[in-house]
N, C-alpha and C positions, 0 to 999 in steps of 0.2 A: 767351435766356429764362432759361438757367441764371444766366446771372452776376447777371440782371436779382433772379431771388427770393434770393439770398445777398447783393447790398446792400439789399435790404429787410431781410430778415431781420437783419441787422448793422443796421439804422435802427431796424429795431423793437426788438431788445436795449438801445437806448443810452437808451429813453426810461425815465425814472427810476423809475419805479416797477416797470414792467420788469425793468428792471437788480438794482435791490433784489432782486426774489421771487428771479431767478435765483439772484441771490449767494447765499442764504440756504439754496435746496436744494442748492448745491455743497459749501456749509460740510458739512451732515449728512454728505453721500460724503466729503469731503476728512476728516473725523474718524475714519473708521473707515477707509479708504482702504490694502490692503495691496497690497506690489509695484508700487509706483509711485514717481515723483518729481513731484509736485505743490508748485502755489504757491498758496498763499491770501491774498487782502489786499494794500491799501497803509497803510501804519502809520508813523508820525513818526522813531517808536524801536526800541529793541531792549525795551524794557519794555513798551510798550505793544501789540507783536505776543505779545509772551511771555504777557501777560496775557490775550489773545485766543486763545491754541493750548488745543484738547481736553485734557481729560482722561483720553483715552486710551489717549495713548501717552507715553511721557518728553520730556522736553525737553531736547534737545540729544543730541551723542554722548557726556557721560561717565556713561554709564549703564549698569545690569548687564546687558542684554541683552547677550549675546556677539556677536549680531548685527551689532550698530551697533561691533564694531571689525573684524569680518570683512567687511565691506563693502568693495569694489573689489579685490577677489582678482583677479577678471577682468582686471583694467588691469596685472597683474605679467608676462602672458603676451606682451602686445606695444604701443608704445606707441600712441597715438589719432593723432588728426592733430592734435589741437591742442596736441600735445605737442613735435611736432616743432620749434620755435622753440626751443624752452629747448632741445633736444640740442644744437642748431647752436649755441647760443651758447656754452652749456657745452664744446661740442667745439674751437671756436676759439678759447675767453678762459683756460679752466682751466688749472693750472699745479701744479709738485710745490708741498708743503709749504701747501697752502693748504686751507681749510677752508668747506665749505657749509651752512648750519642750513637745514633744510628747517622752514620753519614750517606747521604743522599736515600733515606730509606720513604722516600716516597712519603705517602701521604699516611703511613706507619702499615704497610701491608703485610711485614712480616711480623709484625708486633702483633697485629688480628689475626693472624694465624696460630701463631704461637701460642696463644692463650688456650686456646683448645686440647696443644697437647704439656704447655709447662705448668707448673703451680708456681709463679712469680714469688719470692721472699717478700717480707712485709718489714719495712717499706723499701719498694725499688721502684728507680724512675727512670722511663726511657723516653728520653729525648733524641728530635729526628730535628736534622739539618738538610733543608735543602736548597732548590733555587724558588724565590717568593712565589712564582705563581703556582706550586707544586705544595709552598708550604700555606697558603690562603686555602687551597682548596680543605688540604690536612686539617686544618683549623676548623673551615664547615663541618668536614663528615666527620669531625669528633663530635662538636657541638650535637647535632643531628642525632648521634649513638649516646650520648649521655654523658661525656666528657669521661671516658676510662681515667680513673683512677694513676695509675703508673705514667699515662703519655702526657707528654709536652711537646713543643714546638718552643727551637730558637731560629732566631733573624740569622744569626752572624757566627762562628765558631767564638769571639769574645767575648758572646751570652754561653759557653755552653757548662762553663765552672767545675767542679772538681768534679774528675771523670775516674772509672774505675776502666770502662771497656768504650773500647773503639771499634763499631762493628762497621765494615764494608762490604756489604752485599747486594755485589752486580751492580756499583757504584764507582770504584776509580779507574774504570776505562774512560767513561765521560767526561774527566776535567784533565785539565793540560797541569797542573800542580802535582808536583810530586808526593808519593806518602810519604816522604821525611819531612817535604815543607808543609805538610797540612798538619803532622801531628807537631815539631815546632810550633807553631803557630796556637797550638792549646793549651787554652788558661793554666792548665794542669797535665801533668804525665801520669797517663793512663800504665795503667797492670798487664793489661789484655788487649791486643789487636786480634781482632777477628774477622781474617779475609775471604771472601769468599764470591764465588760464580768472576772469576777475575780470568779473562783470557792473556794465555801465556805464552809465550812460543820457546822452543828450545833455544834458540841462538843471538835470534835480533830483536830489538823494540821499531816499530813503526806505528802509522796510526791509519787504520783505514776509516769509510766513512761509511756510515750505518743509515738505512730508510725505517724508520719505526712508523711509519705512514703517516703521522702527523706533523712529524717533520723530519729533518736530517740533520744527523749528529757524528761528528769529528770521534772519532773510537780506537783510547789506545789501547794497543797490544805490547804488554811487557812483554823484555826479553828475561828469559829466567837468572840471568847473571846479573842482569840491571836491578831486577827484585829486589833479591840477597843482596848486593848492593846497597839496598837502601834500608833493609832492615839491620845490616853493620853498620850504615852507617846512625842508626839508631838505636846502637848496642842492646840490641833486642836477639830474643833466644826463640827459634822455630821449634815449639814443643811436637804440634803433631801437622803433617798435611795430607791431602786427599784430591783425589780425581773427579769433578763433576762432569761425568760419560753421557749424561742427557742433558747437556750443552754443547754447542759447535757454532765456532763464524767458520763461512765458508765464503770464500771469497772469489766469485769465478773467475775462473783465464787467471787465476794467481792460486795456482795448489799449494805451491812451497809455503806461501804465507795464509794457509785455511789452517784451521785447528777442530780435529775433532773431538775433543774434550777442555775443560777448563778445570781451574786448579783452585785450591782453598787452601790457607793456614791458620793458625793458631799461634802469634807472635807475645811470648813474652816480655816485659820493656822491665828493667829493675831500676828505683831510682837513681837517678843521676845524684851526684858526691861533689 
């Protein structure tokens, strides 16, 4: 009886006008919405979700709220489970004298995690990229911590100089550049792309738009053909990849485009001739 009224109910949300009223009263909660991580919408772009986010919060994290760079403090105390893939590989592949750009890696929160369970080669440097007011803060709470040995902070990917590994974790759904145009764009050609917590979808790429409560962020969703895609076109070799099962966008009043798990790789790149 139970399952019986929950696919009705799920039949009677899908019928469209339905659908609509629903959407429309989540939008109001999803505007003012604190202490959450919500998604709203399917949208083409990254312009056109932007143009669709409230006015009442910022858009994006490079914003003066201190909030939006003190976010995921929690994550420096031990790592997730969907982190554990990138330890292992870090832990197997990494080497002296080489170098890792953590793109968009916050204020280095997987770097302070990792330390706990890696023994980092001597000398290895990991440097984080991100947007200035995420990388100001990074800059204090190293000072603060004693300036770790291994981390750095660059401004611009044109500081980020001969790279060995490219780590993305839970970082290129937020920018509208593609992974082909950001690693172009690198002083150097990296060895190793290392994806990870990236939501995927089987079919299509779109981009919905995310509340992280301190502000609201445009959030793409690769299509898994767009990915590969971009990794040929990067003549790069997919060594290993992985499901991260405790992650999920859920998108309401849009199930076809919710995902309940996200995806990781391990991209080999061999020099270019």
């Amino acid at each position: 009886m139970f399952h019986r009224a929950k696919v009705f109910l799920r039949q009677f949300e899908q019928i469209p006008v339905v659908n609509q009223a629903l959407d429309r009263r989540y939008a109001k909660e999803f505007a003012h919405a604190t202490n959450v991580n919500w998604f709203k919408g399917v949208y083409p772009d990254f312009a056109t979700a932007s143009a669709d986010a409230p006015a009442s919060k910022p858009l994006g994290y490079d914003n003066d709220a201190p909030a939006s760079a003190d976010m995921y403090r929690f994550r420096m105390q031990a790592i997730s489970p969907c982190d554990y893939p990138v330890a292992f590989w870090l832990n197997r592949l990494m080497q002296p004298n080489q170098t890792l750009l953590d793109f968009g890696g916050h204020v280095g929160v997987l770097y302070y995690a990792l330390q706990k369970y890696l023994s980092f080669p001597e000398p290895f440097e990991w440097r984080i990229y991100d947007v200035p007011a995420v990388t100001r803060e990074g800059r204090r709470f190293a000072a603060e911590n004693g300036n770790p040995p291994h981390l750095s902070f660059v401004d611009d990917l044109g500081q980020s100089g001969e790279l060995d590994w490219v780590l993305f974790s839970g970082s290129l759904q937020y920018v509208e550049e593609s992974l082909s145009s950001i690693v172009a764009r690198l002083p150097s050609r990296p060895t190793h792309l290392l994806i990870n917590m990236l939501p995927v979808h089987p079919r299509e790429s779109y981009v919905t738009l995310q509340n992280i409560s301190t502000a609201f962020c445009p959030y793409r969703i690769y299509g898994a053909e767009d990915l590969l895609g971009e990794i040929k076109q990067l003549k790069g070799e997919v060594v290993d990849q992985w499901r991260n099962d405790d992650k999920e966008c859920v998108i309401p009043y849009h199930s076809d485009h919710s995902l309940n798990h996200y995806r990781g790789m391990l991209v080999r790149l061999d020099p270019l001739h």
